[in-house]
C-alpha positions in Angstrom: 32.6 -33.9 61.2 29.7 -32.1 59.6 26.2 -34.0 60.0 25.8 -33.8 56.6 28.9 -35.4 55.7 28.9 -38.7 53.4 31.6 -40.0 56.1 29.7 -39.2 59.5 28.8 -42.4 61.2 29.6 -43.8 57.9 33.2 -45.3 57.8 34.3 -46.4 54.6 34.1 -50.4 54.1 37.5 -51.1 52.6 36.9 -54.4 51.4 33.8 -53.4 49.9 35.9 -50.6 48.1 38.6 -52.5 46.4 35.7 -54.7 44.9 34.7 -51.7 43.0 38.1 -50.5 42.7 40.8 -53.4 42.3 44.0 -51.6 42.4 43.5 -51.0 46.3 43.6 -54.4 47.1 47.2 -54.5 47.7 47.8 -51.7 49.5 44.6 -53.2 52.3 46.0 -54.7 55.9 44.1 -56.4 58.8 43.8 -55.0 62.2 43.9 -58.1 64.3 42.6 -56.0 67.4 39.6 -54.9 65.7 39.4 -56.9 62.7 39.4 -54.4 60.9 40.6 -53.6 57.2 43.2 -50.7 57.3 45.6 -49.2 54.9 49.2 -48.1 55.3 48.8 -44.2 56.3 52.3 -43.7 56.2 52.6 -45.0 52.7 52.2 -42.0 50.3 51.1 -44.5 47.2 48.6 -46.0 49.3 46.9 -42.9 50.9 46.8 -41.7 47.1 44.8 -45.2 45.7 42.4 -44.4 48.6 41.7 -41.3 47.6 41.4 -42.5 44.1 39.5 -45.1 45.3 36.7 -43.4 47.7 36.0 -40.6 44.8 35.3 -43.6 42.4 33.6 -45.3 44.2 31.4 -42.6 46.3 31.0 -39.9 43.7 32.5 -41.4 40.3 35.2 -39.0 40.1 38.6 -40.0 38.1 41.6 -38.6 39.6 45.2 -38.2 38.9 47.6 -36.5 40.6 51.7 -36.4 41.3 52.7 -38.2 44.1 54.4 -35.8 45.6 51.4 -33.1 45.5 49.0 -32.6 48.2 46.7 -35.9 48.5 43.4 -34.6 49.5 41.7 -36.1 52.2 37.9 -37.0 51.1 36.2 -36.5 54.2 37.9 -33.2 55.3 37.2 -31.7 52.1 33.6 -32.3 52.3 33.5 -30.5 55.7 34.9 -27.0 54.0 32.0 -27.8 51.2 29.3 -28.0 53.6 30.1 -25.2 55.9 30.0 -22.9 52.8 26.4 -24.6 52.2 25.9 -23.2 55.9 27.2 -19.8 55.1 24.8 -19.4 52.1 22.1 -20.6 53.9 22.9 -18.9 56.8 22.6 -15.9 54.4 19.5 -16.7 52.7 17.5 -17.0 56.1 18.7 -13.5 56.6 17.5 -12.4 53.5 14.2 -14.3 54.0 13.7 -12.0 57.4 14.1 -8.6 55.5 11.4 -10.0 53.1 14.1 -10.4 49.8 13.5 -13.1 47.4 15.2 -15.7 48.1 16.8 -17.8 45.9 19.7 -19.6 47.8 19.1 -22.6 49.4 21.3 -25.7 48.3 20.5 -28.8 46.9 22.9 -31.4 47.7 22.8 -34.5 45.5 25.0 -36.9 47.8 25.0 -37.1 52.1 22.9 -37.3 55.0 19.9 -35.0 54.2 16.5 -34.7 55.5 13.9 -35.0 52.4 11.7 -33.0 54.1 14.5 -29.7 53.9 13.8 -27.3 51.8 15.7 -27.0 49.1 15.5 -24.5 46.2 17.9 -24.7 43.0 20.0 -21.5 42.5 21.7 -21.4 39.0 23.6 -17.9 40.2 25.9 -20.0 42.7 29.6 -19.1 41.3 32.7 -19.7 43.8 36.4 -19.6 43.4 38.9 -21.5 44.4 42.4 -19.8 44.9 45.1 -22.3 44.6 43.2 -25.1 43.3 46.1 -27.8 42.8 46.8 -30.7 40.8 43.7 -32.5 42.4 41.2 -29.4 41.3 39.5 -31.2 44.5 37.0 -28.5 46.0 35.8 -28.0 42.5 35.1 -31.2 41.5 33.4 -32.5 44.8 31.3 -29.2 45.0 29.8 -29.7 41.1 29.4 -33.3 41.6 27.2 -32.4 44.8 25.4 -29.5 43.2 24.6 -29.8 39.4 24.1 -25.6 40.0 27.2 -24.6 41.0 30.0 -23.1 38.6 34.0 -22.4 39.2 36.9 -20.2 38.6 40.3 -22.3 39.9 42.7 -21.1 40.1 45.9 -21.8 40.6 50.2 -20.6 40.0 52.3 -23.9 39.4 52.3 -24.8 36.2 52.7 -28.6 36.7 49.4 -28.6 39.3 47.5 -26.1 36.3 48.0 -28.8 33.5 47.1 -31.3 36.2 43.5 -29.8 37.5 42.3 -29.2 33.8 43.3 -32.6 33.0 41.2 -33.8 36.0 38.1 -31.3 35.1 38.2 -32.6 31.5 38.3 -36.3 32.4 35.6 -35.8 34.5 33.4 -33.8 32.1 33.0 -30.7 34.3 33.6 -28.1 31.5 30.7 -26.4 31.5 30.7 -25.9 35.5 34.8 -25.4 36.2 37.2 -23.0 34.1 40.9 -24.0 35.4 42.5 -20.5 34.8 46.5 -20.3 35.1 47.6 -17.4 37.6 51.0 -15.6 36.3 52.5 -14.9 39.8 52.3 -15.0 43.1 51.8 -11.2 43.4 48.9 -11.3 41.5 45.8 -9.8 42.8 43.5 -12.5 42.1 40.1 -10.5 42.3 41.2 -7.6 40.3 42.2 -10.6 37.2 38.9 -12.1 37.5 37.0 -8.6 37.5 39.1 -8.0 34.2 37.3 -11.5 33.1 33.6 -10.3 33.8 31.1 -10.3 31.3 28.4 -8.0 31.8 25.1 -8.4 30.2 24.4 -5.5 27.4 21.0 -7.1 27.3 19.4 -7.1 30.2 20.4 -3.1 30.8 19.2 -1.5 27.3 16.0 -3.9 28.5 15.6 -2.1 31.3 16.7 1.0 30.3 14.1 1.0 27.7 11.5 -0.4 30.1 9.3 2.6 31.4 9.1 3.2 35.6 5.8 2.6 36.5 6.5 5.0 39.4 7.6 8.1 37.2 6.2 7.9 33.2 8.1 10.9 32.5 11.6 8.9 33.3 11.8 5.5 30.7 14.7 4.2 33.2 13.8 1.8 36.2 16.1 2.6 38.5 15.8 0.0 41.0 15.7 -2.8 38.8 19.0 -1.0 37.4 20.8 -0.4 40.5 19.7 -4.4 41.6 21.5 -5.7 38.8 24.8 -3.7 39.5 24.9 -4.0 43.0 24.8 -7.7 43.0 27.6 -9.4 44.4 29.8 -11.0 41.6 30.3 -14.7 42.8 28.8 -16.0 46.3 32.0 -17.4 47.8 35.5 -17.8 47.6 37.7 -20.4 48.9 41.0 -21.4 49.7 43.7 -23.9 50.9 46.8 -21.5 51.8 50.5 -22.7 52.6 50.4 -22.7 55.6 54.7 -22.4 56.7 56.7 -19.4 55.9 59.8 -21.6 55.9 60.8 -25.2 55.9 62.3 -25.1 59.4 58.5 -23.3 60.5 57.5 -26.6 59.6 59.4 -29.0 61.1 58.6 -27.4 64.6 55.3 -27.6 64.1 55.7 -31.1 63.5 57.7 -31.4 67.1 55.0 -29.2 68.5 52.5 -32.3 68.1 51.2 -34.3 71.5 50.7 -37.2 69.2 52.1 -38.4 66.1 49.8 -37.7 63.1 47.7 -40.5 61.7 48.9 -40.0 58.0 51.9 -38.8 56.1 51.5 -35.2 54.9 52.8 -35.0 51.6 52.8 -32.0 49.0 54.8 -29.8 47.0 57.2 -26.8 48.6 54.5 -24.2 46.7 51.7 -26.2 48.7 53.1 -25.8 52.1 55.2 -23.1 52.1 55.0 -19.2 51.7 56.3 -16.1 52.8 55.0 -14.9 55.8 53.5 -17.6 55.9 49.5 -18.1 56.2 48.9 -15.0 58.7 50.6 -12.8 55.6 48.7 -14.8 52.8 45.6 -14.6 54.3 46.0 -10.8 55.1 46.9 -9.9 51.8 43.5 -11.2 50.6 41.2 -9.4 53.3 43.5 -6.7 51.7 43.1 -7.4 47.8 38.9 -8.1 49.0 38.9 -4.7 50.6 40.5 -3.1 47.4 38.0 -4.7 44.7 35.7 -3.6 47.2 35.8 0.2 47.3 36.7 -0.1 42.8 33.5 -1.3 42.6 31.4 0.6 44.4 32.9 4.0 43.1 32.5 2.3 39.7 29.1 1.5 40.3 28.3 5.1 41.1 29.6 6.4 37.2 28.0 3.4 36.0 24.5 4.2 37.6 25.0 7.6 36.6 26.3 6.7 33.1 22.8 4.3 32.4 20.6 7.4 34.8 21.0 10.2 32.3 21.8 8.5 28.8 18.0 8.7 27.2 19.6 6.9 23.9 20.2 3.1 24.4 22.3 3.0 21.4 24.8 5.5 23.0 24.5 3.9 26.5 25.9 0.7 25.3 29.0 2.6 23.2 30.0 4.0 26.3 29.4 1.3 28.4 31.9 -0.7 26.0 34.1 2.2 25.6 34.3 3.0 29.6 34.7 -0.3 30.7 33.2 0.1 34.3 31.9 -3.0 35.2 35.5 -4.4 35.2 36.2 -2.4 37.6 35.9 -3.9 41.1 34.8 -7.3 42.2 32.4 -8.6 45.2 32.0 -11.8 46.6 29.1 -12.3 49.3 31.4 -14.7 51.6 35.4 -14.6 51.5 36.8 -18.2 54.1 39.7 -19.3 54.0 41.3 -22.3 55.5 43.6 -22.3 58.7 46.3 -24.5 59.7 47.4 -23.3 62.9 44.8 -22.4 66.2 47.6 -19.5 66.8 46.8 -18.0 63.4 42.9 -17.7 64.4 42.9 -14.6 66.7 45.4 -12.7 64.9 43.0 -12.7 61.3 40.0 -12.3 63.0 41.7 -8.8 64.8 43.0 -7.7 61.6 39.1 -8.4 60.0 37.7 -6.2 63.2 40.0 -3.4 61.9 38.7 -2.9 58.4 35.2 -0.8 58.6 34.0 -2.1 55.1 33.7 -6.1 56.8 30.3 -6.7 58.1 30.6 -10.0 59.5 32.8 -12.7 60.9 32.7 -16.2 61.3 34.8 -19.0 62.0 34.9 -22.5 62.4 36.7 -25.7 63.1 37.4 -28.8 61.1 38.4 -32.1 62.8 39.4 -35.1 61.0 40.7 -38.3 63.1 43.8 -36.4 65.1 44.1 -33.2 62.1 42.1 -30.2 63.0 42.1 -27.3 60.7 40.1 -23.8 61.2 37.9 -22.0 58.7 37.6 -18.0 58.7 34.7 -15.8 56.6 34.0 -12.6 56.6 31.3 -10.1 54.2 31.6 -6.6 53.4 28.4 -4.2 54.2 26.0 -4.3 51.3 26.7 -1.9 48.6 22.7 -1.0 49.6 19.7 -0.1 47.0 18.8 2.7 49.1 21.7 4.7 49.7 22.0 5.3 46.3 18.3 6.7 45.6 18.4 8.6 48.6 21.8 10.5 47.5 19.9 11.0 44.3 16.8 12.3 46.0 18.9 14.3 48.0 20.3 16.5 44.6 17.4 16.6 43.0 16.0 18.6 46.1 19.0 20.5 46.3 18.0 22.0 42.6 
């Protein structure tokens, strides 16, 4: 479990629970061995009150859910949060080294952290969650933990759609979550949510109209220009794939097990099960990434020239609106996923080590009583400031 986790070394009191949160009461047993209070793990009503329960009562969050949807365990959930706290820090040390400005360390309102941490508020952090269901759970947790954090779920099924922006709006989280309905599965979810950008008119005829100190006979800044374009669109994206191509893929797993599992595993077929299963899911978003990738850097390049040589701001923003450039193409500074099987692991991070545009990969495990899942990221190469001026320095020589 993550050190910073509410739950490490920190077992939930039970007793002390239901107090708060009466409805658990009946569903609450007594170990006689270790005297103990324990629920019913095999009973899907009482592992969903629990859950009910804990988010009440640890980070006053009202859920409701189907019973037969997945029932997201608190603690596991937490750990995908707080590794993509890692990543982003992880990120912002690097920055930090090549003397950029940074601006990403996390504050995190609820866990185990050391007050003397430094810990600067970003108000850029935007993630998405692909597949959100009913529970909207990684959204929720993540803006109850960071006031400075916004969201895109997403998610197919009708039934778990109406559900998550049910839960979003009974827990006031408007403003920091938009619930967005995906029309099918064949959907490339980046390319619909570069179709949603907005891009700020603003802040380029500013800058457009701001004269560069370094060259009074050009009124354009170019680096601040090429900064604002080249900036990745959200800082992370996450997601909780089926993780079966077929029901029989699952039942063998299930015989595959040493020991029995702790809890029952309930959710819908559309939660568990896909085809191909979550090697082909997975792919096809390193694929769809890779895609939205290369769109928006040959975007950027008519864009940059588009804002270069238009002297008239008034004509720079028709075009810009006409043109429509900066929906085309998304970034994301770090793509994860979740894994459910170890065998899946290698295969993913071979197909990543194929793709030239990936810059780095990382992954991780999760373990959670007897459940381990894995967690893969991977970035893209910076779309950099420099290679852009130096092509342009390179033409201007040539004439």
């Amino acid at each position: 479990m993550h050190p910073r986790n509410k739950y490490y070394n920190n077992t939930p009191d039970f007793i002390k629970i239901a107090a708060s949160y009466p409805s658990l009461k009946k569903y609450i047993k007594y170990n006689k061995y270790s005297k103990q209070s324990t629920i019913d793990f095999k009973d899907p009503r009482a592992c969903r009150e629990l859950t009910y329960a804990l988010l009440w009562y640890d980070f006053q969050i009202r859920l409701e859910i189907p019973l037969d949807s997945l029932c997201p365990v608190i603690p596991g959930r937490l750990d995908y949060i707080h590794w993509i706290e890692d990543l982003i820090n992880d990120t912002s040390k690097i920055n930090d080294n090549n003397n950029i400005q940074n601006n990403t360390y996390f504050e995190s309102n609820i866990g185990n952290i050391n007050n003397s941490e430094k810990k600067v508020l970003n108000p850029q952090f935007k993630g998405i969650d692909i597949g959100t269901g009913a529970s909207c759970i990684y959204p929720l947790l993540a803006c109850k933990l960071h006031s400075n954090w916004k969201f895109e779920a997403l998610e197919l099924n009708e039934r778990s759609y109406e559900y998550a922006k049910d839960n979003v709006e009974r827990n006031k989280f408007e403003n920091q979550i938009k619930v967005r309905k995906v029309k099918n599965e064949k959907e490339n979810i980046f390319s619909l949510l570069a179709k949603k950008k907005n891009f700020n008119y603003n802040e380029v005829e500013m800058l457009h109209r701001k004269p560069n100190k370094n060259n009074k006979n050009n009124n354009i800044n170019d680096i601040e220009i090429l900064k604002l374009l080249l900036s990745p669109d959200y800082t992370f994206c996450m997601c909780n794939p089926p993780f079966y191509s077929s029901e029989n893929e699952m039942e063998q797993s299930k015989e595959l097990k040493i020991e029995e599992p702790h809890s029952i595993c309930t959710g819908s077929k559309n939660e568990m099960l896909t085809e191909g299963g979550e090697i082909q899911f997975i792919s096809t978003l390193i694929d769809d990434s890779i895609q939205q990738y290369k769109r928006k850097r040959k975007a950027i390049k008519k864009l940059y020239k588009l804002i270069k040589y238009t002297k008239d701001s008034n004509i720079l923003k028709e075009q810009l609106l006409k043109k429509q450039l900066f929906k085309k193409g998304l970034t994301i500074q770090w793509y994860t996923s979740l894994i459910g099987k170890k065998s899946s692991v290698e295969p993913l991070v071979n197909y990543l080590k194929t793709k030239k545009q990936v810059k780095t990969i990382k992954t991780t495990n999760f373990k959670q009583g007897k459940t381990v899942r894995w967690g893969i990221a991977w970035t893209f190469k910076d779309l950099k400031l420099s290679s852009f001026l130096e092509k342009e320095k390179k033409k201007k020589r040539k004439k």
